[in-house]
C-alpha positions in Angstrom: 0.0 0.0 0.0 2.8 2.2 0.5 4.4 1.8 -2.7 0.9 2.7 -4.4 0.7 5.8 -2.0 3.6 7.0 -4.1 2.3 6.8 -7.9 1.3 9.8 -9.2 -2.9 10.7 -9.5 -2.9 9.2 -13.1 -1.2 6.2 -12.2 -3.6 5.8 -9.1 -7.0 6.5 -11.4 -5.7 4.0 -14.3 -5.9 1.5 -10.9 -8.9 2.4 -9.6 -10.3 1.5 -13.1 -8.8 -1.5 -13.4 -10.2 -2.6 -10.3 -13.7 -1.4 -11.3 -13.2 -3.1 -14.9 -12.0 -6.3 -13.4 -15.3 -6.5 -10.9 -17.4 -6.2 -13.9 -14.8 -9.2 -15.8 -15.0 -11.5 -12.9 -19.5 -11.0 -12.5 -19.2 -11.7 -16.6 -17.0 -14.6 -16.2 -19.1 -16.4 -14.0 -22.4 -15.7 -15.6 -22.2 -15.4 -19.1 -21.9 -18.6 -20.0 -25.0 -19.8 -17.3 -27.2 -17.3 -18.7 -26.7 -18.2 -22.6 -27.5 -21.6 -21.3 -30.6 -20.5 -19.3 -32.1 -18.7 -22.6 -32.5 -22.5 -24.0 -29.5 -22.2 -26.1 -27.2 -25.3 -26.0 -23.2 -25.6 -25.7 -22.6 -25.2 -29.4 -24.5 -21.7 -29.8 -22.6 -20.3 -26.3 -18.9 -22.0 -28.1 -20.0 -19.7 -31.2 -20.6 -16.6 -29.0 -17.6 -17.0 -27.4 -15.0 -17.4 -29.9 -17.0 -14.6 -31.9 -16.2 -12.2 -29.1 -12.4 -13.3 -28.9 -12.1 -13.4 -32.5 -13.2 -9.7 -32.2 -10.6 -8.8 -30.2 -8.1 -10.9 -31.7 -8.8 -9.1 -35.4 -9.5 -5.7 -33.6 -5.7 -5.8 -32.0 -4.0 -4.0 -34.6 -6.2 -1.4 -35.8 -6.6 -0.6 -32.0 -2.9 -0.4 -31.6 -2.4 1.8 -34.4 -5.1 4.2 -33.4 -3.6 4.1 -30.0 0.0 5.6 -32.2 -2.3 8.3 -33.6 -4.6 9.4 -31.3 -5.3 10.7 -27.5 -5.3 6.9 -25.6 -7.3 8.7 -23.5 -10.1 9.7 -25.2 -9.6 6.7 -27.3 -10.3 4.5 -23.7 -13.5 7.3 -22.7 -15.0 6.3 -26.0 -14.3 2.5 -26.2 -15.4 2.4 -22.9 -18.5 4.1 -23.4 -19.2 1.7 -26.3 -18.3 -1.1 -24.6 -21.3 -0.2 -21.9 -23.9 0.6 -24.8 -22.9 -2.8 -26.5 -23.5 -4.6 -23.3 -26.5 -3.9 -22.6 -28.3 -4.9 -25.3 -26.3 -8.3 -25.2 -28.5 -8.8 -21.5 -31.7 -7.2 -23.0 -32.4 -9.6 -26.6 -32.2 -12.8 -26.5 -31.9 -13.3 -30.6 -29.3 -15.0 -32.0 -28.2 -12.5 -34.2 -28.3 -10.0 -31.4 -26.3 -12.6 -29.4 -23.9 -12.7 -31.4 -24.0 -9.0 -33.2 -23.3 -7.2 -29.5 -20.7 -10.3 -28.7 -18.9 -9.3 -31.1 -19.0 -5.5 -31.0 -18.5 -6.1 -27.2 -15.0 -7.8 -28.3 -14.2 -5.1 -30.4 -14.5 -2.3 -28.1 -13.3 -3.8 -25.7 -9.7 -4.8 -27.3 -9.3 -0.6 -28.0 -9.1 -0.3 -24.1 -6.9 -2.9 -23.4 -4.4 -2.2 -25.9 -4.3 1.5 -24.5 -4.2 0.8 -21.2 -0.6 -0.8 -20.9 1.4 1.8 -22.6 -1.0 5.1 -20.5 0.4 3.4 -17.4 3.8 3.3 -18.7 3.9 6.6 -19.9 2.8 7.8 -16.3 5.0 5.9 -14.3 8.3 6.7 -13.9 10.7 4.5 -15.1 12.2 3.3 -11.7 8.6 2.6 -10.9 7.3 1.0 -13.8 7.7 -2.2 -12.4 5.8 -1.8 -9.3 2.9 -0.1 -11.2 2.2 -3.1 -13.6 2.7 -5.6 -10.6 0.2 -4.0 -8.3 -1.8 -3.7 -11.6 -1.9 -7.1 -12.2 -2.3 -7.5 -8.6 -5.4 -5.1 -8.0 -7.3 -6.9 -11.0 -6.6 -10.3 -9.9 -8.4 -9.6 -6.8 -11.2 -7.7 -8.8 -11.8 -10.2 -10.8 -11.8 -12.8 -7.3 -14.5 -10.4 -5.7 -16.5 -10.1 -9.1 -16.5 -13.9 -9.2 -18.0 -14.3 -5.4 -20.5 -11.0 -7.0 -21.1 -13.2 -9.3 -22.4 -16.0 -7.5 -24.5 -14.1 -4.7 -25.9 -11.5 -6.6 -28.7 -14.1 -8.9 -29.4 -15.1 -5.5 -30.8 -11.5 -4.4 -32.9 -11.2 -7.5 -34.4 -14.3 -6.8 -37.5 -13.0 -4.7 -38.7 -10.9 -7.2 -37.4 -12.4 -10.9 -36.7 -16.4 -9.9 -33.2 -17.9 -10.0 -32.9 -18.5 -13.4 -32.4 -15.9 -16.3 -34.3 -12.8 -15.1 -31.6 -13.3 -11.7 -28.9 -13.3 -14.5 -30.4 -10.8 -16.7 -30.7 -8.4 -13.9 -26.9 -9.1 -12.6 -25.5 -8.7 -15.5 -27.5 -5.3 -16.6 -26.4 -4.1 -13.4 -22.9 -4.7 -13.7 -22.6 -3.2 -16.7 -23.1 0.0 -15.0 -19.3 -0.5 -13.8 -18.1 0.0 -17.6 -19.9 3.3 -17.6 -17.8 3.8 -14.2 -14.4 3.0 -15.7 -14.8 5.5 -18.0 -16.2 8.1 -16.2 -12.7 8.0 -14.3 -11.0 8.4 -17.4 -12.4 11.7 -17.7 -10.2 12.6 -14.6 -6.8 11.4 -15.9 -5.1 14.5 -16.8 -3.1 14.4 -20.0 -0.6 16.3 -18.9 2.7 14.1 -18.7 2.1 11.4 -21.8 4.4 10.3 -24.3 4.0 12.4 -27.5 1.7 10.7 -29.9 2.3 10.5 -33.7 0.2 12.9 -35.9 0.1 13.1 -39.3 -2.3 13.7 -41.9 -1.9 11.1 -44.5 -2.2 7.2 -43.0 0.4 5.4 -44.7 1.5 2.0 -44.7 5.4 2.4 -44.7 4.2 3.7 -40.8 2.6 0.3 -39.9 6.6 -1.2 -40.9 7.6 -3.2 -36.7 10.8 -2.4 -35.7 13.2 -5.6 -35.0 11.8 -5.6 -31.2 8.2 -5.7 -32.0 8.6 -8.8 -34.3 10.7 -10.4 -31.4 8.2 -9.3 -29.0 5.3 -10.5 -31.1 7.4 -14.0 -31.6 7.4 -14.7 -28.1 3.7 -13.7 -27.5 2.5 -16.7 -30.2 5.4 -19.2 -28.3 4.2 -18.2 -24.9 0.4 -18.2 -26.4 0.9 -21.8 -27.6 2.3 -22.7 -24.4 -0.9 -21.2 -22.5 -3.8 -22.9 -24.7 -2.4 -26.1 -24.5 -2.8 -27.6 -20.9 -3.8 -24.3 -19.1 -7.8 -24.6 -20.3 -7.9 -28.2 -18.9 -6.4 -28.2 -16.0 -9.8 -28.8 -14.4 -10.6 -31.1 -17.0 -7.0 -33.3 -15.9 -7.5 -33.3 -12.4 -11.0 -34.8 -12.2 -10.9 -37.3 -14.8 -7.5 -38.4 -14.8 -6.5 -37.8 -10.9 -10.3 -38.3 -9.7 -10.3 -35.3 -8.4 -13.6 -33.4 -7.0 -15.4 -30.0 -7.9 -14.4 -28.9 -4.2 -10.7 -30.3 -4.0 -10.3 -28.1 -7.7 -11.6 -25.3 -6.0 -9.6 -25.1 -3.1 -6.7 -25.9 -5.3 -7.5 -23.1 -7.8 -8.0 -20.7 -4.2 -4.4 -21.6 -3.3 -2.7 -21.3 -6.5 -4.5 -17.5 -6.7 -3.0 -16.5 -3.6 0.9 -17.3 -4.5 0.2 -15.6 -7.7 -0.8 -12.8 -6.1 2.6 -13.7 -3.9 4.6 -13.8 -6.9 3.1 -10.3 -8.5 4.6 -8.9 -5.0 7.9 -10.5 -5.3 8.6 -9.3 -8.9 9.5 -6.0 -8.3 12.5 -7.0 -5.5 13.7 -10.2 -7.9 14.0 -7.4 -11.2 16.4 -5.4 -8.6 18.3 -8.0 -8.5 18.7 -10.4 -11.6 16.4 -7.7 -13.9 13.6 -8.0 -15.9 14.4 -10.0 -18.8 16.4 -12.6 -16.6 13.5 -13.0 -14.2 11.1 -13.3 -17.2 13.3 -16.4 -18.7 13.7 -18.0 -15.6 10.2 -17.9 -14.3 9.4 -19.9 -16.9 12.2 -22.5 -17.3 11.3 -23.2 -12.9 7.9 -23.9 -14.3 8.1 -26.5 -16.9 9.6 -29.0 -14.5 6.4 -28.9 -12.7 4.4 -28.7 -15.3 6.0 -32.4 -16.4 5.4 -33.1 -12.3 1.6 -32.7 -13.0 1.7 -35.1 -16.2 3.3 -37.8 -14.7 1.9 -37.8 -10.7 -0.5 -40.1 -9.6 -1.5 -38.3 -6.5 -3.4 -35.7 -7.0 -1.9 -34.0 -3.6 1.4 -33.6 -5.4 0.0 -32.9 -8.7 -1.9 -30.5 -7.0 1.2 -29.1 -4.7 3.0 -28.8 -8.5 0.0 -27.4 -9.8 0.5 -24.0 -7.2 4.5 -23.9 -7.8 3.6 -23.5 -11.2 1.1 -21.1 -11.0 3.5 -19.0 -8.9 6.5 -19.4 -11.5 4.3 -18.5 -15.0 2.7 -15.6 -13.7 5.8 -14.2 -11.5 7.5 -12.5 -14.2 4.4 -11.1 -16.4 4.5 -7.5 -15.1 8.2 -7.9 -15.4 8.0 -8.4 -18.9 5.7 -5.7 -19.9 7.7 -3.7 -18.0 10.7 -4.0 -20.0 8.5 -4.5 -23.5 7.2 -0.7 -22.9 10.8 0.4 -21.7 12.7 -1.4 -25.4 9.4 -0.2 -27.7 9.5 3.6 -29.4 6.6 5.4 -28.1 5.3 6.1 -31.0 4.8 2.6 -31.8 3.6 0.9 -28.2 0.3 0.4 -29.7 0.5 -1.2 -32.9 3.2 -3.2 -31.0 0.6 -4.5 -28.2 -1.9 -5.0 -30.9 0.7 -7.9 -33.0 1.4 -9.1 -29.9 -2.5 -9.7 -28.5 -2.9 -10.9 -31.9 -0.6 -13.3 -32.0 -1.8 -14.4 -28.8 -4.5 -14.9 -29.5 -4.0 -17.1 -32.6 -1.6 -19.2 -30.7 -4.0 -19.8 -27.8 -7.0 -20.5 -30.4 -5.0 -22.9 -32.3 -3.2 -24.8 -29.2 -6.2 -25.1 -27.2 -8.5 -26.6 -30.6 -5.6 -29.2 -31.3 -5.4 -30.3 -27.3 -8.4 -30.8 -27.0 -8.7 -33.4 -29.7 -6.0 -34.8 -27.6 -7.8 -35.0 -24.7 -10.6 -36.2 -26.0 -9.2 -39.3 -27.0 -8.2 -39.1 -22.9 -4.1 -38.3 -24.6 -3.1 -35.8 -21.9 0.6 -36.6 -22.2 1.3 -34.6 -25.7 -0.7 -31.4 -24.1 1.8 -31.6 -21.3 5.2 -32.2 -23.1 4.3 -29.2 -26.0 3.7 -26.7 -23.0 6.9 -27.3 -21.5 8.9 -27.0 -25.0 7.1 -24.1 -25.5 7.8 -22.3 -22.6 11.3 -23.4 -22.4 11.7 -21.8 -26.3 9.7 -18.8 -24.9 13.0 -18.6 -21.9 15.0 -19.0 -24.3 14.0 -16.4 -27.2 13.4 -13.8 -24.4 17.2 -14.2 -23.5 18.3 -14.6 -26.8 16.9 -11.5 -28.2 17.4 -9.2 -25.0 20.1 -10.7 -22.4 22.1 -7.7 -23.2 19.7 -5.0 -23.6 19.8 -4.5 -19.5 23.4 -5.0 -18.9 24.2 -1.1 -18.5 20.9 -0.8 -16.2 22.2 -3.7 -14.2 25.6 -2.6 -14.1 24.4 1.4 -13.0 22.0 -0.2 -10.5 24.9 -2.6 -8.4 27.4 0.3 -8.8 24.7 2.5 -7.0 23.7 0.1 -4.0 27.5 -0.3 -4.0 28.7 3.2 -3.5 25.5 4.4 -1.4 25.7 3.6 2.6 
């Protein structure tokens, strides 16, 4: 708390909103899906809806990025967040397919402009011996959001119930009412000052010799799709693992899933004092390498105490390092293009997850959970080892500046 006493207004306001945006994720993430369902609509129509919305997202990356280059992020977050609200609630109101899937998919949209904008606003209001801290308790503060909007989530149906039933018109009403926290994020945007941003590219003419990635972006963006195939290839079944393989039940995944949030939370708090030490890039690489071992633990235990044990070390390790890393990825990326940068790298994300997750789960469906396993650990192991490759010596004057410093003061 006394590290986030010390950010600047700006910085403090881009957290509040987070934390008001991730309430609203975390109510959404629980009930979506349920109240699709409770419409009458079966598991195929809510897959559709989904990857409609992400494929949204996915496509909007770019274009978002490069307006992001061009234009006032913060006005570009007021409007997408006002958009975002006005496509929501009509996705609660009609039940139609076609609106279904019309306000899915301008909800994914919209929504991709914010969170493209978002990373580089914080870094351009942090200074740089802060940044780190600022994306850690960022990542921190919408972790626990996103908790607390869950547990919303799952009371707030309940309170409807007396006057609407606990079945859509609970959900309905839950998830009209949380869209009013949308409307609230960007509200606070209207109180960041601008004032103190990086200087934005204007030009008249659009031109497509602007849109050319430097050599960082494209190393960036290639360890986004190994990381992202990494992430979609085990990470969606977990769950699915531990109860049919391991025999596990709904409560023993919960309490698991409960413990493994609260190192991560551990490890965003750690981040800052291990990138003191070692620095970002280093503490990326190996935060990764210390997971795969326990990833491998999960494949081949019996138990589904140890697998679960390895299940929370590797939770701890994978996430560790992630404000880290977009630390330094706003520190080595030009200003001017942070955006389209972001935007190749959510998209290539995206793809990676899409495409990992699609070919492991015909795996697992034929009950092969061993492949999954073993491509998540290559894949993280080549993400260690492109992140080192491509930057081990982009830090070694900040690391050498920093030891002479603790050196010399007493």
């Amino acid at each position: 708390m006394r590290t986030i006493a010390s950010f600047n207004t700006n910085v403090k306001l881009l957290l509040l909103r987070s934390f008001i945006v991730c309430l609203y994720t975390g109510i959404y993430g629980i009930l979506f899906n349920l109240y699709i369902l409770s419409l009458g609509y079966g598991a195929d129509f809510l897959g559709l809806v989904l990857a409609s919305n992400v494929l949204a997202s996915s496509v909007m990356s770019i274009p978002a990025g490069i307006l992001c280059d061009r234009y006032d992020k913060r006005a570009l977050m007021i409007i997408s967040g006002a958009l975002s609200t006005l496509s929501a609630i009509p996705l609660y109101l009609l039940s139609s397919q076609y609106a279904l899937l019309l306000f899915s998919v301008a909800g994914g949209a919209f929504v991709s402009i914010s969170s493209v904008a978002l990373t580089p606003m914080l870094a351009e209001n942090a200074r740089k011996e802060e940044s780190v801290h600022v994306f850690s308790a960022n990542a921190s503060i919408s972790w626990i959001s996103s908790v607390i909007g869950s547990a919303l989530g799952g009371i707030l149906p309940g309170m409807w119930g007396p006057f609407t039933g606990l079945n859509a018109g609970g959900l309905r009403l839950t998830l009209l009412s949380s869209a009013l926290l949308l409307a609230i994020g960007s509200i606070l945007m209207l109180l960041v000052k601008e004032s103190g941003y990086a200087t934005r590219i204007r030009c008249g003419s659009f031109s497509l010799k602007s849109l050319r990635p430097s050599a960082d972006v494209v190393r960036f963006t290639v360890t986004s799709l190994t990381f992202g195939a990494a992430s979609g290839m085990i990470v969606p079944y977990f769950n699915v693992y531990f109860v049919k393989a391991l025999q596990a039940g709904v409560l023993e995944v919960g309490l698991v899933s409960a413990a493994a949030g609260a190192v991560m939370l551990a490890g965003f708090i750690i981040t800052p004092y291990l990138t003191s030490k070692i620095g970002k890039v280093r503490s990326a690489a190996l935060s990764k390498v210390f997971a795969a071992p326990f990833v491998m633990l999960i494949a081949l235990s019996q138990s589904f105490l140890l697998a679960a044990a390895a299940y929370v070390a590797y939770v701890f390790f994978i996430n560790m390092a992630g404000p880290a890393t977009t630390s330094f990825q706003m520190e080595q990326i030009k200003p001017g293009e942070q955006g389209l940068a972001l935007g190749m790298m959510m998209t290539g994300n995206y793809i990676a997850v899409s495409v990992s997750t699609y070919l492991s789960g015909l795996l697992i469906a034929s009950e092969n959970y061993l492949i999954p396993f073993v491509g998540t650990c290559i894949f993280y192991v080549l993400t260690a080892f492109l992140l080192y490759h491509y930057f081990k010596d982009a830090e070694k004057p900040q690391l050498a500046k920093s030891i002479m410093q603790r050196i010399i003061t007493p």
